[in-house]
C-alpha positions as CSV (number, residue, x, y, z in Angstrom):
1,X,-14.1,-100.2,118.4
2,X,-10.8,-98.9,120.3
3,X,-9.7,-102.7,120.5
4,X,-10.6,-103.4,117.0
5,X,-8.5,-100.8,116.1
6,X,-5.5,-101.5,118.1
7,X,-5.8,-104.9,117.3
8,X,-6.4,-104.9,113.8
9,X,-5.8,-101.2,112.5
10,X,-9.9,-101.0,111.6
11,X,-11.7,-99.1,111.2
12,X,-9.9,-95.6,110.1
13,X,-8.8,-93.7,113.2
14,X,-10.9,-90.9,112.5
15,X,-13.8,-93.2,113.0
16,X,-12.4,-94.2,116.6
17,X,-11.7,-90.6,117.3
18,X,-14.5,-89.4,116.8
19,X,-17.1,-92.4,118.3
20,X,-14.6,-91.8,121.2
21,X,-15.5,-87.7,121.6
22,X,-19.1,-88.7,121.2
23,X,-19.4,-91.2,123.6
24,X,-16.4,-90.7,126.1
25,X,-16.7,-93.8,128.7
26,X,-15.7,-92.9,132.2
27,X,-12.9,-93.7,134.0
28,X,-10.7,-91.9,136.3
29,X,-8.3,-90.2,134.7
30,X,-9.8,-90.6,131.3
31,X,-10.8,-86.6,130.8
32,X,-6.9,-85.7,130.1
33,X,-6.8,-88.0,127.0
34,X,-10.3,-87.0,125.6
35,X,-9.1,-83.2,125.6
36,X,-6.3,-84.8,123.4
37,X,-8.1,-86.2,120.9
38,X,-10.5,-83.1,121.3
39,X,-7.2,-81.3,120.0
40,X,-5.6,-83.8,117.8
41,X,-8.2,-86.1,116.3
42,X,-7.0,-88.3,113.7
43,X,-3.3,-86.9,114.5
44,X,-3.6,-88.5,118.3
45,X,-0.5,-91.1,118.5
46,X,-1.4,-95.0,118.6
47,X,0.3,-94.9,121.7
48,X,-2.1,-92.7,123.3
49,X,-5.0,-94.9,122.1
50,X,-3.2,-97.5,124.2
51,X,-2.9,-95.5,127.6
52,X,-6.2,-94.4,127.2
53,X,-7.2,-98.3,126.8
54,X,-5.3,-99.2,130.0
55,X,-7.2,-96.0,131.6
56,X,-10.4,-97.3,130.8
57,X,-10.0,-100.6,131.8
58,X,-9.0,-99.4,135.0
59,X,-4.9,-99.5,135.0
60,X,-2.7,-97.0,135.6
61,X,-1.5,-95.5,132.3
62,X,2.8,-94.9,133.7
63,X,5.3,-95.7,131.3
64,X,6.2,-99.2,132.1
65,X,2.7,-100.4,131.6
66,X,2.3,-98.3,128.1
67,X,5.4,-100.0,127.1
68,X,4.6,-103.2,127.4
69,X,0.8,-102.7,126.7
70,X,2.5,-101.6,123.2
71,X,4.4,-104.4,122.5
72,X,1.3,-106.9,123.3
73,X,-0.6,-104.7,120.7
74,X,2.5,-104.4,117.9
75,X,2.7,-108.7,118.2
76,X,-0.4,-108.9,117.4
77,X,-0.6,-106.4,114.7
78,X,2.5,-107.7,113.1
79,X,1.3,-111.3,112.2
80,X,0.7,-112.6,115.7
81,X,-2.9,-112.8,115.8
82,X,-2.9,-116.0,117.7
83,X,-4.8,-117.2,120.8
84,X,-1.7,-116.1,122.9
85,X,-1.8,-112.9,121.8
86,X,-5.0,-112.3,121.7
87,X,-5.3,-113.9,125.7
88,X,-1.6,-111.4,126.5
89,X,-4.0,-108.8,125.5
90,X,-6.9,-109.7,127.4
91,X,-5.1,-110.3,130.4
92,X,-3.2,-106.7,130.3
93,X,-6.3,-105.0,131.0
94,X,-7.7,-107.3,133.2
């Protein structure tokens, strides 16, 4: 759901938020951005969507990788929904 949303801006990010509070997948280093959304819910920034991404697929969230983690998801929100996007975006949290 978290990729779909990223990826395609579905479904409503209350809807993300919220399956993400009920469910909360592990990963170290995850806790930090649940208490966030905890807090902020529909108000959490995209971009902390994205770091928690990386977190859960087991990279580290520091500045250079949100960066370009964000500019993989803003192509491909922006009209590039092609197979290289989609693949950039695959591979990042690979």
């Amino acid at each position: 759901m978290l990729d779909r949303y990223l990826l395609e801006g579905k479904p409503p990010k209350e809807e993300v938020v919220a399956a993400l509070l009920q469910v909360r997948p592990e990963a170290p280093g995850a806790a930090p951005f649940y208490e966030g959304l905890k807090i902020l819910g529909s108000r959490t920034p995209d971009l902390s969507l994205m770091a928690l991404r990386l977190v859960l697929a087991g990279k580290k969230a520091d500045d250079a990788s949100v960066k370009s983690f964000r500019a993989i998801v803003e192509h491909v929100r922006h009209g590039g929904d092609d197979a290289a996007g989609i693949n950039a975006y695959k591979e990042a949290l690979e």
